[in-house]
NUFISE-458339 format. One record per residue (C-alpha): residue number from 1; residue in three letters; x, y, z. Coordinates in steps of 0.5 Angstrom, whole numbers, plus 500, padded with zeros to 3 digits. Example, Ala and Ser with C-alpha at 12.3 -4.5 7.8 and 13.67 -1.06 7.14 Angstrom:
REM NUFISE-458339
- nuba|lolo|c1|c2|c3
- 1|ALA|525|491|516
- 2|SER|527|498|514
This chain:
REM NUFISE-458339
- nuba|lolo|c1|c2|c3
- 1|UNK|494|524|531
- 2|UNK|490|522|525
- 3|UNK|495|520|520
- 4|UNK|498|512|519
- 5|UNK|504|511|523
- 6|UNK|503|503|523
- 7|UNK|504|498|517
- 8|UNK|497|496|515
- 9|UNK|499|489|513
- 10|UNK|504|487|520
- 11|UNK|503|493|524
- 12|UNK|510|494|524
- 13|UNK|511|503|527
- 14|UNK|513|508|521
- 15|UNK|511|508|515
- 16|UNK|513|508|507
- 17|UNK|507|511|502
- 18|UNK|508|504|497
- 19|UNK|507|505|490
- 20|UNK|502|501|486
- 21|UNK|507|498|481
- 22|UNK|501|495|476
- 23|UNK|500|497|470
- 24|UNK|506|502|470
- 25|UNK|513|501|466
- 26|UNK|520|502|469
- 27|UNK|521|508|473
- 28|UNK|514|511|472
- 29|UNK|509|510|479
- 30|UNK|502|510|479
- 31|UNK|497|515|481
- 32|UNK|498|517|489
- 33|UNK|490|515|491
- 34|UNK|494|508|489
- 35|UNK|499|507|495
- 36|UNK|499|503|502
- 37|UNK|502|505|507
- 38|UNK|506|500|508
- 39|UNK|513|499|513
- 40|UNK|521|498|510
- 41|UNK|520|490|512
- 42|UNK|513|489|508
- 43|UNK|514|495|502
- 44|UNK|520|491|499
- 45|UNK|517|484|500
- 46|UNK|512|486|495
- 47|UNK|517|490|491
- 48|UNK|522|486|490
- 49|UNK|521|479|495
- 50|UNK|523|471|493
- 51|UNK|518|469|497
- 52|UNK|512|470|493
- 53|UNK|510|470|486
- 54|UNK|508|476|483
- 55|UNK|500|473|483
- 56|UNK|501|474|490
- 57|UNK|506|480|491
- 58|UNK|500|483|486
- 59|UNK|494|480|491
- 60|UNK|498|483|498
- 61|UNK|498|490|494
- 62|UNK|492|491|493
- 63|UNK|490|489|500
- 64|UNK|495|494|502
- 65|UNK|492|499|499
- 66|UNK|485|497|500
- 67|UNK|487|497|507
- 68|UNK|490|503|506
- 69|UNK|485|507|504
- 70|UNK|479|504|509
- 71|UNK|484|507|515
- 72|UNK|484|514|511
- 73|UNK|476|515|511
- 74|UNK|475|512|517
- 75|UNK|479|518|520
- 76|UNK|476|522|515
- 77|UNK|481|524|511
- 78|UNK|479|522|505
- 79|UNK|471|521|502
- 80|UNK|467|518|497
- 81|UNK|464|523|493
- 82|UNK|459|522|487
């Protein structure tokens, strides 16, 4: 199985697709290149967590989706192109 079955942050089993929530205006979700794929647990801490300023929940993100997306190339699902 190639895809994301586990959080890239906790490593918790099944998976939500986050939206990056940066630069965006209520209800509106950045581009799908821009997602983690991230469990319940982790996705609402980050969107909505006491826990963490929004610097940190900011930070944890893009860690995620950087993550993320170096799952994905290394399964080849994705790739750099010029």
């Amino acid at each position: 199985m190639n895809e994301i079955d586990s959080c890239v942050l906790c490593g918790a089993w099944g998976i939500q697709a986050a939206h990056s929530n940066q630069h965006r205006g209520r209800g509106q979700k950045a581009s799908d290149a821009l997602t983690a794929a991230l469990c319940p647990k982790c996705h609402g801490e980050i969107d909505n967590g006491k826990h963490l300023s929004r610097k940190e929940r900011r930070a944890r993100m893009n860690e995620a989706i950087v993550l993320t997306l170096d799952q994905l190339a290394r399964r080849q699902l994705v790739k750099a192109v010029k």
